[in-house]
N, C-alpha and C positions, 0 to 999 in steps of 0.2 A: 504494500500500500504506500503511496506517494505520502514522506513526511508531511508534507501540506496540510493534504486532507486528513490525513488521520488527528491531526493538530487542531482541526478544527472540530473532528468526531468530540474529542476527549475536548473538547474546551464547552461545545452543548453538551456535554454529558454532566458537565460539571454545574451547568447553570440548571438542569431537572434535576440533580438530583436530591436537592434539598425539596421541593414542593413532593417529590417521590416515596421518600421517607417517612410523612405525614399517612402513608398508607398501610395500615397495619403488613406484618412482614409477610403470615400466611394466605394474605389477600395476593401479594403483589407476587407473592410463589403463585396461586392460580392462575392469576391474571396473563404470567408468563408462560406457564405451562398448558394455555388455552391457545396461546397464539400458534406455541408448537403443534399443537393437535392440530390445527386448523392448515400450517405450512405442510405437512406430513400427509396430507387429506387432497392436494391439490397437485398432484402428479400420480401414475402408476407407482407402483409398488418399489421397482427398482431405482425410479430417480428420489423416490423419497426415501430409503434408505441412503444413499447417495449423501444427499443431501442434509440429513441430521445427523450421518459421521462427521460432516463437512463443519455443521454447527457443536457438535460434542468438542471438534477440534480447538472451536476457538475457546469453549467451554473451559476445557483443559488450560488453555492460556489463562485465561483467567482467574482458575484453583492455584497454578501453582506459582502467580504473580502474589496473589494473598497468601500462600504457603509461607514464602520467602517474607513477606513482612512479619506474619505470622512466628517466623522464628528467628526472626531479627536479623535478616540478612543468611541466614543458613538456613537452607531446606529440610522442614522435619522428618524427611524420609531417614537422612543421615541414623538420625534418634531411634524413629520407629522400629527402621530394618536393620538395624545395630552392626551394619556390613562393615561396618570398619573390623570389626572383632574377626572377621575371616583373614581379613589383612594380617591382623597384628597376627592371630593366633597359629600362623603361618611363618612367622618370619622366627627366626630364633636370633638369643641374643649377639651384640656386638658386630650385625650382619649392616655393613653398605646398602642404602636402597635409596633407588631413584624412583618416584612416581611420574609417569610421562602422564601430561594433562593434566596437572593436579590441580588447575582450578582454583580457587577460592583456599584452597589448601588443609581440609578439612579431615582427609584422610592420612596426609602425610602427618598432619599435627598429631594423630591419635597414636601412629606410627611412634614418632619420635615419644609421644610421653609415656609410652604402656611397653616399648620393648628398651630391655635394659640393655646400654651401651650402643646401643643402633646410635649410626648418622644417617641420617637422611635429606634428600634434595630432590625437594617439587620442581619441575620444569611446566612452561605453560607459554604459549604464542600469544594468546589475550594479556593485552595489559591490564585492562580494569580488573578481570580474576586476579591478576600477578599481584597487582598494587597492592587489591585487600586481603591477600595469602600474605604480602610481608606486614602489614599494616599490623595482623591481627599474632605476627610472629614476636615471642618472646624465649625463645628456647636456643640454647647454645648448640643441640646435638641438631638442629634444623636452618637448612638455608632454601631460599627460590630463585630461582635466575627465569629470567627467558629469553625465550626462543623454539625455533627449530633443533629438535634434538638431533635429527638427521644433517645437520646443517649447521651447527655449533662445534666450535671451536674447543672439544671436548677431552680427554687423553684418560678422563678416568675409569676405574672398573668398578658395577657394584656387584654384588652376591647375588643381590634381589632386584626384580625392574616389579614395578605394580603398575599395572595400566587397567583402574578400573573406569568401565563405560569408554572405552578409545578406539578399542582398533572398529567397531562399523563406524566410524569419520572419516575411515580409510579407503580409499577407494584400492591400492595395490596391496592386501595387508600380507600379503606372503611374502613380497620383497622386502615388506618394512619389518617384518620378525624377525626375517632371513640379516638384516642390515641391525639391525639392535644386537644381534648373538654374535655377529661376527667384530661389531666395534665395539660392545662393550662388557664383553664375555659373562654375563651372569650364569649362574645355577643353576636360579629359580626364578619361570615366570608369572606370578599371578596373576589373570585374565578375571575381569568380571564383563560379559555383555547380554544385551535384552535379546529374550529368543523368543525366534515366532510363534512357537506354539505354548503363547503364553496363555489365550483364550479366544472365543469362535470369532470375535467380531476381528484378532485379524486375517484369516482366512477369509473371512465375508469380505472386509475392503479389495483384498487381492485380487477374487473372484469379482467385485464389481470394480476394477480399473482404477480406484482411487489411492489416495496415499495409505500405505499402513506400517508406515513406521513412527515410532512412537517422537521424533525429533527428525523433521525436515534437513538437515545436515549428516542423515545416518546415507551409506553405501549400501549396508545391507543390517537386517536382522536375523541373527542365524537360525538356522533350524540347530538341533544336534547332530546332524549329520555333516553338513555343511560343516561347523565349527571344528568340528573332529576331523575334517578333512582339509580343512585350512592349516590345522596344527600340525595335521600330518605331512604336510608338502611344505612349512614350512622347517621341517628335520626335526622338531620337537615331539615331545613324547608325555600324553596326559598320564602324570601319575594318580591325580583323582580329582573328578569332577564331580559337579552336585547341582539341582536346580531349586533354587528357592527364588520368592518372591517375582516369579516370570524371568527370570534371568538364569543364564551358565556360569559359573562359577568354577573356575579351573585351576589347579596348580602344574605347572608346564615344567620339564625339564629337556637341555640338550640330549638328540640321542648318539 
């Protein structure tokens, strides 16, 4: 959407929404969910399906815009689905680890304070993630640089790489595992990413030609076969994987 207009969506959005609020909350839930019936009502079956994936989408933006206020700038899934602890409870002490993508820096920080004598180092291409990963850094065994990991001026080695949610960004991901093992020789690879058959509606999308990946900047959403096949052509070797919360969860080593 053209910054402009959405600049002006959000500026009338902001001028109703006080006279809106005057309207009891379980009213203006019907009120909304009346319009939906009615948009659902006025095409065949397949464009309305279509069409209220298309609106859950923006739905979705909207949860996890309040999520993030919600939890004061961190995402309360972090909390919920306590995935950091696959991390931590993986790595053993005093191990080197790098988290490619780390983002906001939430996983690496759990990293650095829960395993003993770990150093760690988040890497991440977004500045604004990078800024408030150092922002929010107070720990001596943790640093964040960025950049291009592929593409940085790098010489060191860790034990461990963590790349949770990374490689579907990737459009080549078998050259770039194949390029991570051979420059920066780790042990152990922890993989976490979202897999498709995490429930019916995303088969439905697929089957009706629409998006169905959970993040428009994804390459792909693995199935388990797929994943296990990427990891296998990338010379790696699943020592154990698991599926929780819609996602793979993998511990990878060289084979």
């Amino acid at each position: 959407m053209n910054k402009n207009i959405k600049k002006i969506i959000l500026n009338f959005i902001s001028i109703i929404a006080f006279p809106f609020q005057v309207i009891p909350t379980y009213i203006r839930r019907n009120i909304l969910f009346s319009l939906l019936v009615i948009e659902s009502r006025v095409s065949n079956s397949k464009k309305s399906l279509k069409n209220l994936f298309l609106l859950k989408d923006k739905l979705e933006t909207l949860i996890n815009e309040r999520a993030l206020r919600y939890g004061e700038g961190e995402h309360p899934k972090h909390k919920l689905m306590k995935y950091h602890d696959y991390f931590v409870s993986n790595i053993t002490d005093h191990s080197t680890v790098l988290d490619i993508g780390c983002g906001y820096g939430a996983v690496a920080r759990s990293i650095a304070e829960k395993v003993k004598g770990v150093i760690v180092t988040g890497i991440d291409n977004n500045n604004e993630r990078l800024n408030q990963a150092k922002l929010n850094n107070h720990l001596e065994n943790l640093e964040f640089i960025y950049g291009d990991i592929l593409e940085i001026d790098n010489e060191k080695k860790y034990d461990v790489i963590v790349m949770s949610n990374i490689l579907e960004h990737i459009e080549k991901r078998v050259d770039f595992l194949k390029k991570i093992m051979q420059s920066l020789s780790p042990k152990i690879i922890l993989i976490r990413v979202p897999l498709f058959e995490r429930n019916w509606e995303t088969a439905m999308r697929k089957e009706l030609g629409i998006n169905y990946f959970s993040d428009s900047t994804h390459f792909i959403e693995h199935s388990r076969e797929e994943f296990k096949k990427e990891i296998n052509d990338a010379e790696l070797r699943i020592d154990t994987i698991e599926i929780l919360w819609g996602e793979i969860w993998a511990k990878c080593t060289p084979r």
